[in-house]
N, C-alpha and C positions, 0 to 999 in steps of 0.2 A: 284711420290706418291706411296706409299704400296698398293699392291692390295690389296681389301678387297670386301664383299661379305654383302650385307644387305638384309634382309628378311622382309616382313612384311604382316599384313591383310590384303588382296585383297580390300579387301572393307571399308569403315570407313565411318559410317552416325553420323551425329552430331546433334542434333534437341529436342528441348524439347516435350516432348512428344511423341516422336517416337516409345515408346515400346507399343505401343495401333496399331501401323502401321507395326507392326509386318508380321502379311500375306501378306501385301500388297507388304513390302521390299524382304521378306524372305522366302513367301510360295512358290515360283515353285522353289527355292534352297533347301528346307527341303523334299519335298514329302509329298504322303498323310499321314504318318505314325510318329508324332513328338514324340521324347521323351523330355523332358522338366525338367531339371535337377536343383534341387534347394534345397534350405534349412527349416527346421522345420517353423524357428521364420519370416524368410519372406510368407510363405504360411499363418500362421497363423495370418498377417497383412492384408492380402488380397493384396500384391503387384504386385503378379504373375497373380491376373486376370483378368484384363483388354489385356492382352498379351494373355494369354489363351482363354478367349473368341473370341479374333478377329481370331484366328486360327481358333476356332473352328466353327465359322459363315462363313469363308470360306468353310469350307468340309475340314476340316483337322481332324483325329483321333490324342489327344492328350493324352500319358500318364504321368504322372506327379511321378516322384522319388523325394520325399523333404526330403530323410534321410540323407541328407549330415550335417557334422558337420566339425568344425573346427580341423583345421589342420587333414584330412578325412582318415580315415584308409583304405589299402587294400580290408579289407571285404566289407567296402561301395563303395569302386570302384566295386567290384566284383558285388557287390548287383544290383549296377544302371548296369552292363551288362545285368546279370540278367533280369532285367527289359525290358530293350530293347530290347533284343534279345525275351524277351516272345510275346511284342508288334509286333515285327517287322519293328522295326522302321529303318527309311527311313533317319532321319537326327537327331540331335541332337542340341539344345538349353540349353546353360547355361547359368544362372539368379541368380545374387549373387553378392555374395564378391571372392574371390582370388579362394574361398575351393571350391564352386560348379562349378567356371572356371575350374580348374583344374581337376575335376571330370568327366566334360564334355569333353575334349580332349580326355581324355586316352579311355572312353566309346567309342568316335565316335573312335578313331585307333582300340581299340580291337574291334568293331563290326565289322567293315569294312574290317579289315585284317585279322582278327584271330589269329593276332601274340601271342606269348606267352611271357606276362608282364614281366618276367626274362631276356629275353632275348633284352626287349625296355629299360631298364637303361640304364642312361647314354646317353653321347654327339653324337648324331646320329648313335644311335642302333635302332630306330623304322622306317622302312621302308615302311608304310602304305601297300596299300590303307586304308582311313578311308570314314566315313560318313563325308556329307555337315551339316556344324557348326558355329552354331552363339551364340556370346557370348554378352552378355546385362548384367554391371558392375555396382551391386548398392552401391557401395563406390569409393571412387577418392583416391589410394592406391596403389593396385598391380599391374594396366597396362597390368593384364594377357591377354586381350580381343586381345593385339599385340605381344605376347611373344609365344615363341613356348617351355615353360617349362611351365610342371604339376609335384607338390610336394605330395608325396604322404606319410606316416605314416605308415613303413612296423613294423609289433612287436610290443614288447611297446613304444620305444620310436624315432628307426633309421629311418631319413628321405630321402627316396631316389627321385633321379628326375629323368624324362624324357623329353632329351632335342633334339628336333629335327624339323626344316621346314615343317615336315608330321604335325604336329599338330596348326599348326599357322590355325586359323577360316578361312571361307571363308569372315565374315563379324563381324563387333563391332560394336552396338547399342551404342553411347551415348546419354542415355537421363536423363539430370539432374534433369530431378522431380523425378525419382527415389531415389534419395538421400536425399529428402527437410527432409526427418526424422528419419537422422540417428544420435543418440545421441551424445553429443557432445565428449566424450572419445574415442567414434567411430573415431569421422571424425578427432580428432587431432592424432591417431595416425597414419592413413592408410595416411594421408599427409605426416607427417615425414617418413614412408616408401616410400612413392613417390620422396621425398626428399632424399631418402638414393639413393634411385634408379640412379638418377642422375648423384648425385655426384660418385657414384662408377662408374659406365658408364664413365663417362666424364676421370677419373683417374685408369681406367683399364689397367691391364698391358698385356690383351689378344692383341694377334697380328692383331687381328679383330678391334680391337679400329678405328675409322675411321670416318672423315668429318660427316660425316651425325649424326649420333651417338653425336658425340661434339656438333653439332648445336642445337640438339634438345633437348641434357640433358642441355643446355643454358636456351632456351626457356621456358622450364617446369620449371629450376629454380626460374625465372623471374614470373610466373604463379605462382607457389606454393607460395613462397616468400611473393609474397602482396597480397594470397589471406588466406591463412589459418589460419591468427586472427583473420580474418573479418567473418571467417564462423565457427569457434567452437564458436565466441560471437552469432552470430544471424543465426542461423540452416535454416531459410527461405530465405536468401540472394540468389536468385534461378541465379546472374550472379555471385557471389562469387561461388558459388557448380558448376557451368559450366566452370568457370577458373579452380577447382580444377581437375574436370572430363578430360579435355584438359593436362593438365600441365602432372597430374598422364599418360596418354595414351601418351605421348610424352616420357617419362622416361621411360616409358616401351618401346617404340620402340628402343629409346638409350639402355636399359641395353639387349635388347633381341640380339642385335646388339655384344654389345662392355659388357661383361657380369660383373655381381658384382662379390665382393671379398670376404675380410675378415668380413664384418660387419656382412654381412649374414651367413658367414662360421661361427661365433661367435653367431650368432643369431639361430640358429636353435637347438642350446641343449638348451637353454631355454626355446623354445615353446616346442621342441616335451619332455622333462622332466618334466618342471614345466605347462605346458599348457598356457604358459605365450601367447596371441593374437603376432602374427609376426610384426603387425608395432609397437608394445609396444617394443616388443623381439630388434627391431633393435634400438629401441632410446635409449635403456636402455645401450647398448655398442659401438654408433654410435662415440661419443667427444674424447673415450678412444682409439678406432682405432686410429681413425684418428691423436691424437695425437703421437702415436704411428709409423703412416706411416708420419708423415711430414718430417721427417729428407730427406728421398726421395722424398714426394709427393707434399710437400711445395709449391713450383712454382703452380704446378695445381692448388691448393686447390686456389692460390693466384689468378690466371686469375677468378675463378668463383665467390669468395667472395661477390662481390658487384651483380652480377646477383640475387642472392637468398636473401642479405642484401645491400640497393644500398648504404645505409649509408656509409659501409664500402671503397667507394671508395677514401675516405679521409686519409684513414691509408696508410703512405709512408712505403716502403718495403714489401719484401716479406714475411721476417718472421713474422714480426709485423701485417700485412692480413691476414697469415694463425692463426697466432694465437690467434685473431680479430674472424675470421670466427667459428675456433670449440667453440670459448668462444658464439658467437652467437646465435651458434646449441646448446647448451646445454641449454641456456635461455629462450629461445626458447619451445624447451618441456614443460620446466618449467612453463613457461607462459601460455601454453596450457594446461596446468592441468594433463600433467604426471608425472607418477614417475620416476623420476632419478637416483636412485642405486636401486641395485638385493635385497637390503635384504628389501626394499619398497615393494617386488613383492611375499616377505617373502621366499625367496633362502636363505638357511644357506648358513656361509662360506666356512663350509665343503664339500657344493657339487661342488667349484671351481674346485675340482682335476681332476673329473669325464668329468667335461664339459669342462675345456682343451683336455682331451684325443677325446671326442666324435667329437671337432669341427676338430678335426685332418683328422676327416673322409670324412670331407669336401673338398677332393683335389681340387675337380675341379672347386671350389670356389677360394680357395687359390693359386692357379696357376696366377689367375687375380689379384691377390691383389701386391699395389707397390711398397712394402717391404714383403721378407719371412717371414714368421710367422712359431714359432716354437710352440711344446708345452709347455714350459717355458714361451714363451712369451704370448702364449693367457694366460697362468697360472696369468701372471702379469697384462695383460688386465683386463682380471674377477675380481683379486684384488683391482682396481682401480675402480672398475666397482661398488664393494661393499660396 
Protein backbone atom coordinates (compact mmCIF):
# COMPACT_ATOMS: atom_id res chain seq x y z
CA UNK A 1 0.00 0.00 0.00
CA UNK A 2 1.26 3.94 -0.65
CA UNK A 3 2.22 5.53 2.43
CA UNK A 4 0.10 8.17 3.06
CA UNK A 5 -0.51 10.53 6.03
CA UNK A 6 -4.18 11.64 7.37
CA UNK A 7 -4.77 14.60 9.57
CA UNK A 8 -7.68 15.50 11.23
CA UNK A 9 -9.74 17.41 14.29
CA UNK A 10 -8.86 16.13 17.53
CA UNK A 11 -11.97 16.20 18.52
CA UNK A 12 -15.54 15.98 16.60
CA UNK A 13 -18.91 16.42 18.89
CA UNK A 14 -22.05 15.68 16.99
CA UNK A 15 -25.29 16.68 19.03
CA UNK A 16 -28.21 18.85 18.47
CA UNK A 17 -27.88 21.37 20.34
CA UNK A 18 -24.65 21.49 21.49
CA UNK A 19 -23.69 24.98 20.65
CA UNK A 20 -25.64 26.23 24.03
CA UNK A 21 -22.87 23.44 25.64
CA UNK A 22 -20.22 25.34 24.49
CA UNK A 23 -18.33 26.00 28.10
CA UNK A 24 -19.06 23.10 29.28
CA UNK A 25 -17.31 21.10 25.99
CA UNK A 26 -14.81 23.81 25.35
CA UNK A 27 -14.16 26.19 28.22
CA UNK A 28 -10.90 24.83 29.94
CA UNK A 29 -9.61 24.43 25.93
CA UNK A 30 -10.32 28.14 25.22
CA UNK A 31 -9.20 29.94 28.48
CA UNK A 32 -10.63 32.80 30.36
CA UNK A 33 -10.01 35.11 27.37
CA UNK A 34 -12.36 33.97 24.12
CA UNK A 35 -12.37 35.67 21.05
CA UNK A 36 -15.53 34.65 19.16
CA UNK A 37 -15.17 35.02 15.45
CA UNK A 38 -18.32 35.44 13.30
CA UNK A 39 -20.37 37.16 10.69
CA UNK A 40 -22.73 40.59 10.43
CA UNK A 41 -26.06 38.62 9.41
CA UNK A 42 -25.57 35.71 11.89
CA UNK A 43 -25.05 38.28 15.00
CA UNK A 44 -27.80 39.95 13.87
CA UNK A 45 -30.15 36.72 13.92
CA UNK A 46 -29.19 36.29 17.39
CA UNK A 47 -27.53 32.83 16.67
CA UNK A 48 -24.31 33.35 18.32
CA UNK A 49 -26.06 33.98 21.73
CA UNK A 50 -27.07 31.30 23.34
CA UNK A 51 -23.05 30.12 22.73
CA UNK A 52 -21.99 33.41 23.96
CA UNK A 53 -23.98 33.38 26.99
CA UNK A 54 -22.97 29.98 28.30
CA UNK A 55 -19.51 31.21 28.00
CA UNK A 56 -20.11 34.04 29.57
CA UNK A 57 -22.10 32.43 32.64
CA UNK A 58 -19.14 30.35 33.20
CA UNK A 59 -16.49 33.39 33.97
CA UNK A 60 -15.26 33.50 30.51
CA UNK A 61 -14.39 37.23 29.11
CA UNK A 62 -16.02 37.13 25.53
CA UNK A 63 -15.01 39.44 22.68
CA UNK A 64 -17.11 39.06 19.73
CA UNK A 65 -15.42 40.19 15.93
CA UNK A 66 -18.70 39.75 13.47
CA UNK A 67 -16.97 41.71 10.61
CA UNK A 68 -16.45 38.91 8.63
CA UNK A 69 -17.70 38.80 5.19
CA UNK A 70 -17.72 36.49 2.37
CA UNK A 71 -15.01 35.36 0.71
CA UNK A 72 -12.96 37.77 3.87
CA UNK A 73 -10.35 40.01 2.85
CA UNK A 74 -6.77 40.36 4.35
CA UNK A 75 -7.75 43.61 6.20
CA UNK A 76 -10.54 41.60 8.09
CA UNK A 77 -8.23 38.95 8.91
CA UNK A 78 -5.85 41.64 10.09
CA UNK A 79 -8.87 43.45 11.84
CA UNK A 80 -10.03 40.08 13.88
CA UNK A 81 -5.96 39.94 14.97
CA UNK A 82 -6.42 43.08 15.85
CA UNK A 83 -9.20 42.34 18.04
CA UNK A 84 -7.66 39.69 19.85
CA UNK A 85 -4.55 40.55 20.36
CA UNK A 86 -6.33 43.94 22.01
CA UNK A 87 -8.55 41.26 24.29
CA UNK A 88 -5.94 38.97 24.97
CA UNK A 89 -7.34 36.29 24.02
CA UNK A 90 -6.63 32.93 25.13
CA UNK A 91 -8.40 30.85 22.46
CA UNK A 92 -10.41 31.40 19.59
CA UNK A 93 -14.00 30.36 18.43
CA UNK A 94 -15.20 30.30 14.89
CA UNK A 95 -19.19 30.49 14.25
CA UNK A 96 -20.27 30.51 10.65
CA UNK A 97 -20.07 29.31 7.32
CA UNK A 98 -16.54 28.49 5.45
CA UNK A 99 -15.47 32.68 5.79
CA UNK A 100 -15.58 33.01 9.60
CA UNK A 101 -14.01 29.25 9.77
CA UNK A 102 -11.37 30.49 7.94
CA UNK A 103 -10.96 33.65 9.72
CA UNK A 104 -10.60 31.92 12.86
CA UNK A 105 -7.63 29.60 11.81
CA UNK A 106 -5.30 32.12 10.62
CA UNK A 107 -6.28 34.59 13.81
CA UNK A 108 -5.64 31.72 16.24
CA UNK A 109 -1.87 30.88 13.98
CA UNK A 110 -1.09 34.54 13.95
CA UNK A 111 -1.87 35.27 17.55
CA UNK A 112 -0.21 32.27 18.91
CA UNK A 113 2.86 32.44 16.54
CA UNK A 114 3.41 35.77 15.36
CA UNK A 115 4.36 34.40 12.16
CA UNK A 116 4.29 36.77 9.31
CA UNK A 117 1.09 35.95 6.87
CA UNK A 118 3.58 36.02 3.71
CA UNK A 119 5.49 33.84 4.81
CA UNK A 120 2.22 31.16 5.94
CA UNK A 121 1.07 30.69 2.20
CA UNK A 122 0.91 27.88 0.80
CA UNK A 123 1.18 23.96 1.45
CA UNK A 124 2.96 23.82 4.94
CA UNK A 125 4.56 27.25 5.36
CA UNK A 126 2.72 27.98 8.60
CA UNK A 127 4.54 26.48 11.54
CA UNK A 128 2.48 27.44 14.49
CA UNK A 129 2.18 27.67 17.60
CA UNK A 130 -1.43 28.89 17.39
CA UNK A 131 -4.14 29.37 19.97
CA UNK A 132 -6.76 26.48 21.29
CA UNK A 133 -9.69 26.58 18.38
CA UNK A 134 -13.04 25.51 17.93
CA UNK A 135 -14.87 25.76 14.98
CA UNK A 136 -19.09 25.65 15.19
CA UNK A 137 -20.36 25.24 11.20
CA UNK A 138 -23.70 26.85 10.43
CA UNK A 139 -24.03 25.51 6.95
CA UNK A 140 -23.44 21.71 5.85
CA UNK A 141 -20.83 22.86 2.89
CA UNK A 142 -17.24 23.53 3.46
CA UNK A 143 -16.14 20.80 6.09
CA UNK A 144 -13.77 23.61 7.09
CA UNK A 145 -14.42 22.58 11.02
CA UNK A 146 -11.92 19.38 9.61
CA UNK A 147 -9.62 20.78 6.95
CA UNK A 148 -6.47 22.39 7.78
CA UNK A 149 -7.09 25.22 4.79
CA UNK A 150 -8.14 29.05 5.34
CA UNK A 151 -8.93 31.16 1.98
CA UNK A 152 -8.17 34.26 2.36
CA UNK A 153 -9.04 37.45 -0.59
CA UNK A 154 -5.60 39.13 -0.75
CA UNK A 155 -6.27 42.61 -3.35
CA UNK A 156 -9.10 42.76 -5.15
CA UNK A 157 -9.67 39.94 -6.42
CA UNK A 158 -6.32 36.85 -5.76
CA UNK A 159 -7.23 34.14 -3.45
CA UNK A 160 -4.47 32.75 -1.66
CA UNK A 161 -4.60 29.74 0.89
CA UNK A 162 -3.01 28.48 3.80
CA UNK A 163 -2.59 25.05 3.97
CA UNK A 164 -1.15 23.33 6.95
CA UNK A 165 -1.93 20.51 10.12
CA UNK A 166 -0.96 23.86 12.39
CA UNK A 167 -4.44 25.01 11.70
CA UNK A 168 -6.66 21.78 11.85
CA UNK A 169 -9.10 23.00 15.39
CA UNK A 170 -8.66 21.45 18.43
CA UNK A 171 -12.47 20.66 18.27
CA UNK A 172 -15.89 20.68 15.56
CA UNK A 173 -19.24 21.55 17.03
CA UNK A 174 -21.84 19.94 14.96
CA UNK A 175 -25.01 21.11 15.98
CA UNK A 176 -27.72 21.05 13.32
CA UNK A 177 -30.27 23.45 14.83
CA UNK A 178 -27.95 25.72 13.79
CA UNK A 179 -28.91 25.42 10.35
CA UNK A 180 -32.97 24.80 10.69
CA UNK A 181 -32.75 28.40 8.98
CA UNK A 182 -30.66 28.81 6.39
CA UNK A 183 -32.38 29.73 3.24
CA UNK A 184 -32.94 27.43 0.82
CA UNK A 185 -30.43 28.85 -2.07
CA UNK A 186 -28.06 28.58 1.00
CA UNK A 187 -28.37 25.18 1.75
CA UNK A 188 -28.70 23.88 -2.02
CA UNK A 189 -25.55 25.31 -2.75
CA UNK A 190 -23.08 24.61 0.14
CA UNK A 191 -24.41 20.77 -0.50
CA UNK A 192 -23.23 20.62 -4.01
CA UNK A 193 -19.99 22.21 -2.57
CA UNK A 194 -19.90 19.38 -0.11
CA UNK A 195 -20.68 17.26 -2.96
CA UNK A 196 -17.91 18.67 -5.24
CA UNK A 197 -15.64 18.06 -2.17
CA UNK A 198 -16.04 14.58 -2.43
CA UNK A 199 -16.04 13.68 -5.56
CA UNK A 200 -12.73 15.61 -6.08
CA UNK A 201 -11.29 13.92 -2.97
CA UNK A 202 -12.32 10.46 -4.03
CA UNK A 203 -10.55 11.36 -7.86
CA UNK A 204 -7.52 13.32 -6.79
CA UNK A 205 -4.44 12.74 -8.41
CA UNK A 206 -2.39 13.99 -5.18
CA UNK A 207 -0.16 11.16 -3.98
CA UNK A 208 -1.86 11.59 -0.51
CA UNK A 209 -5.17 10.10 -1.99
CA UNK A 210 -5.59 7.32 0.42
CA UNK A 211 -8.19 4.44 1.92
CA UNK A 212 -9.50 6.66 4.35
CA UNK A 213 -10.00 9.58 2.19
CA UNK A 214 -12.02 7.04 -0.35
CA UNK A 215 -14.16 5.66 2.44
CA UNK A 216 -15.27 8.67 3.59
CA UNK A 217 -15.92 10.86 0.34
CA UNK A 218 -18.13 7.39 -0.12
CA UNK A 219 -19.99 8.00 2.80
CA UNK A 220 -20.77 11.60 2.49
CA UNK A 221 -21.78 10.81 -0.96
CA UNK A 222 -24.38 8.45 0.12
CA UNK A 223 -25.42 11.29 3.03
CA UNK A 224 -25.59 14.24 0.66
CA UNK A 225 -27.08 12.28 -2.14
CA UNK A 226 -30.43 11.31 -0.34
CA UNK A 227 -30.30 14.10 1.77
CA UNK A 228 -30.18 17.39 -0.06
CA UNK A 229 -33.75 17.46 -1.89
CA UNK A 230 -35.25 16.65 1.13
CA UNK A 231 -33.77 19.57 2.88
CA UNK A 232 -33.69 22.67 0.28
CA UNK A 233 -37.89 21.39 -0.01
CA UNK A 234 -38.40 21.50 3.85
CA UNK A 235 -35.51 23.79 5.67
CA UNK A 236 -36.90 22.12 9.27
CA UNK A 237 -36.32 18.53 8.35
CA UNK A 238 -33.77 18.76 11.61
CA UNK A 239 -32.40 14.72 10.62
CA UNK A 240 -32.28 15.69 6.76
CA UNK A 241 -29.75 19.12 8.04
CA UNK A 242 -27.97 16.45 10.41
CA UNK A 243 -27.16 14.01 7.35
CA UNK A 244 -26.23 16.98 5.57
CA UNK A 245 -23.86 18.44 8.59
CA UNK A 246 -22.37 14.63 8.63
CA UNK A 247 -21.94 14.02 5.07
CA UNK A 248 -20.42 17.89 4.51
CA UNK A 249 -17.67 17.16 7.64
CA UNK A 250 -16.85 13.59 6.10
CA UNK A 251 -15.93 15.50 2.59
CA UNK A 252 -14.10 17.70 4.32
CA UNK A 253 -12.01 15.15 6.20
CA UNK A 254 -11.59 13.37 2.66
CA UNK A 255 -10.65 16.39 0.52
CA UNK A 256 -8.28 17.86 3.61
CA UNK A 257 -6.75 14.48 3.24
CA UNK A 258 -6.69 13.71 -0.54
CA UNK A 259 -7.11 17.49 -1.82
CA UNK A 260 -9.55 19.01 -4.64
CA UNK A 261 -8.59 19.97 -8.11
CA UNK A 262 -9.72 21.72 -10.98
CA UNK A 263 -13.28 22.47 -10.07
CA UNK A 264 -12.16 24.54 -7.39
CA UNK A 265 -9.06 25.95 -9.32
CA UNK A 266 -11.98 27.04 -11.90
CA UNK A 267 -14.16 28.09 -9.12
CA UNK A 268 -12.37 30.74 -7.44
CA UNK A 269 -12.12 33.50 -10.20
CA UNK A 270 -15.59 33.39 -10.13
CA UNK A 271 -16.10 34.16 -6.57
CA UNK A 272 -13.07 36.20 -5.81
CA UNK A 273 -14.14 38.53 -9.45
CA UNK A 274 -17.70 38.24 -9.73
CA UNK A 275 -18.45 37.67 -5.81
CA UNK A 276 -20.30 34.78 -7.09
CA UNK A 277 -20.97 32.57 -3.15
CA UNK A 278 -18.22 29.42 -3.54
CA UNK A 279 -20.67 26.61 -3.51
CA UNK A 280 -22.66 28.41 -6.36
CA UNK A 281 -18.96 29.34 -7.86
CA UNK A 282 -18.35 25.23 -7.93
CA UNK A 283 -21.79 23.99 -9.35
CA UNK A 284 -21.65 26.55 -12.02
CA UNK A 285 -18.35 24.61 -13.49
CA UNK A 286 -18.68 21.32 -11.50
CA UNK A 287 -20.50 18.93 -15.00
CA UNK A 288 -17.94 20.87 -17.50
CA UNK A 289 -14.83 19.67 -15.39
CA UNK A 290 -15.69 16.84 -15.10
CA UNK A 291 -16.70 16.27 -18.36
CA UNK A 292 -13.70 17.26 -19.37
CA UNK A 293 -11.55 15.00 -16.85
CA UNK A 294 -13.48 11.77 -17.81
CA UNK A 295 -11.41 10.57 -20.69
CA UNK A 296 -8.98 9.88 -17.64
CA UNK A 297 -11.23 10.04 -14.58
CA UNK A 298 -14.01 7.87 -16.03
CA UNK A 299 -13.49 4.64 -14.16
CA UNK A 300 -13.59 6.85 -10.86
CA UNK A 301 -16.34 8.94 -11.48
CA UNK A 302 -17.86 5.31 -12.39
CA UNK A 303 -17.17 3.42 -8.97
CA UNK A 304 -18.95 6.52 -7.12
CA UNK A 305 -22.02 7.06 -9.45
CA UNK A 306 -24.60 5.13 -7.64
CA UNK A 307 -23.15 6.28 -4.01
CA UNK A 308 -24.46 9.95 -4.56
CA UNK A 309 -27.37 8.52 -7.19
CA UNK A 310 -28.21 4.81 -6.29
CA UNK A 311 -30.41 4.77 -9.37
CA UNK A 312 -27.50 4.84 -11.36
CA UNK A 313 -26.51 1.50 -10.51
CA UNK A 314 -28.48 0.04 -13.25
CA UNK A 315 -26.43 1.81 -16.10
CA UNK A 316 -23.98 -1.08 -17.60
CA UNK A 317 -20.50 0.26 -18.40
CA UNK A 318 -18.27 2.60 -17.43
CA UNK A 319 -18.69 5.09 -19.88
CA UNK A 320 -22.32 5.04 -20.02
CA UNK A 321 -22.17 5.67 -15.54
CA UNK A 322 -19.81 8.25 -15.98
CA UNK A 323 -21.78 9.85 -18.20
CA UNK A 324 -25.13 9.04 -16.36
CA UNK A 325 -23.39 10.64 -13.33
CA UNK A 326 -22.20 14.25 -14.60
CA UNK A 327 -25.76 14.36 -16.52
CA UNK A 328 -27.00 13.69 -12.84
CA UNK A 329 -24.90 16.45 -11.17
CA UNK A 330 -26.12 18.91 -13.40
CA UNK A 331 -29.87 18.08 -12.73
CA UNK A 332 -29.33 18.11 -9.81
CA UNK A 333 -28.44 21.85 -9.27
CA UNK A 334 -31.03 22.37 -11.46
CA UNK A 335 -33.60 20.85 -9.41
CA UNK A 336 -32.23 22.66 -6.39
CA UNK A 337 -33.05 26.00 -7.79
CA UNK A 338 -29.53 26.95 -9.03
CA UNK A 339 -28.20 28.45 -11.75
CA UNK A 340 -26.46 26.50 -14.33
CA UNK A 341 -24.38 28.85 -16.78
CA UNK A 342 -21.99 32.00 -15.89
CA UNK A 343 -23.95 34.23 -17.86
CA UNK A 344 -27.29 33.24 -15.13
CA UNK A 345 -24.73 34.82 -12.56
CA UNK A 346 -24.56 37.74 -15.22
CA UNK A 347 -20.54 36.95 -16.18
CA UNK A 348 -20.05 38.38 -19.66
CA UNK A 349 -18.38 36.17 -22.13
CA UNK A 350 -15.64 38.39 -22.39
CA UNK A 351 -14.39 37.97 -18.80
CA UNK A 352 -13.65 34.07 -19.85
CA UNK A 353 -10.07 35.22 -21.09
CA UNK A 354 -9.26 36.71 -17.74
CA UNK A 355 -10.60 33.81 -15.69
CA UNK A 356 -8.73 31.21 -17.68
CA UNK A 357 -5.51 33.02 -16.99
CA UNK A 358 -6.47 33.83 -13.08
CA UNK A 359 -7.34 29.93 -12.51
CA UNK A 360 -3.90 29.19 -13.82
CA UNK A 361 -2.85 30.68 -10.51
CA UNK A 362 -4.28 27.88 -8.91
CA UNK A 363 -1.39 25.39 -9.15
CA UNK A 364 -1.70 23.69 -6.20
CA UNK A 365 -5.01 22.94 -7.04
CA UNK A 366 -4.37 21.68 -10.38
CA UNK A 367 -1.54 19.58 -9.46
CA UNK A 368 -4.49 17.17 -7.99
CA UNK A 369 -6.75 17.32 -10.83
CA UNK A 370 -6.84 13.91 -13.28
CA UNK A 371 -6.19 15.36 -16.34
CA UNK A 372 -3.69 18.65 -16.99
CA UNK A 373 -5.59 21.43 -17.37
CA UNK A 374 -4.16 23.99 -19.61
CA UNK A 375 -5.17 27.59 -20.01
CA UNK A 376 -6.90 26.92 -23.40
CA UNK A 377 -8.64 24.36 -21.84
CA UNK A 378 -10.09 26.12 -18.79
CA UNK A 379 -10.70 28.74 -21.69
CA UNK A 380 -12.96 25.96 -23.25
CA UNK A 381 -14.40 24.83 -19.70
CA UNK A 382 -15.63 28.47 -19.09
CA UNK A 383 -17.06 28.40 -22.69
CA UNK A 384 -19.12 25.56 -22.05
CA UNK A 385 -19.67 26.67 -18.81
CA UNK A 386 -21.53 29.96 -20.65
Amino acid sequence: MTPFVFNTTKSVVFENGAAVRLAELAGGLLGVNCLFVTDPGLRKLGLCDPAIAALEAAGHSVTVFDAVEADPSRETLMAAVEAGRAAGATGVIGFGGGSSQDVAKLVALLLGSGEDLDGAWGVAQAKGPRLPLVLIPTTAGTGSEVTPVSIITVGAEEKRGVSSAVILPDMAILDAELTLGLPAHITAATGIDAMVHAIEAYASKSANNNPLSKLLAREALRLLGANIEAVVADGRDLAARGAMLLGSMLAGQAFANSPVAAVHALAYPIGGTFHIPHGLSNALVLPHVLRFNAPDAGSVYAEIAADAFPHLDAVEGTQARTAAFIDALADLSARVGLQTRLRDVDIPKDAIDKMAADAMLQSRLLVNNPRAVSQSDAHTIYTAAW
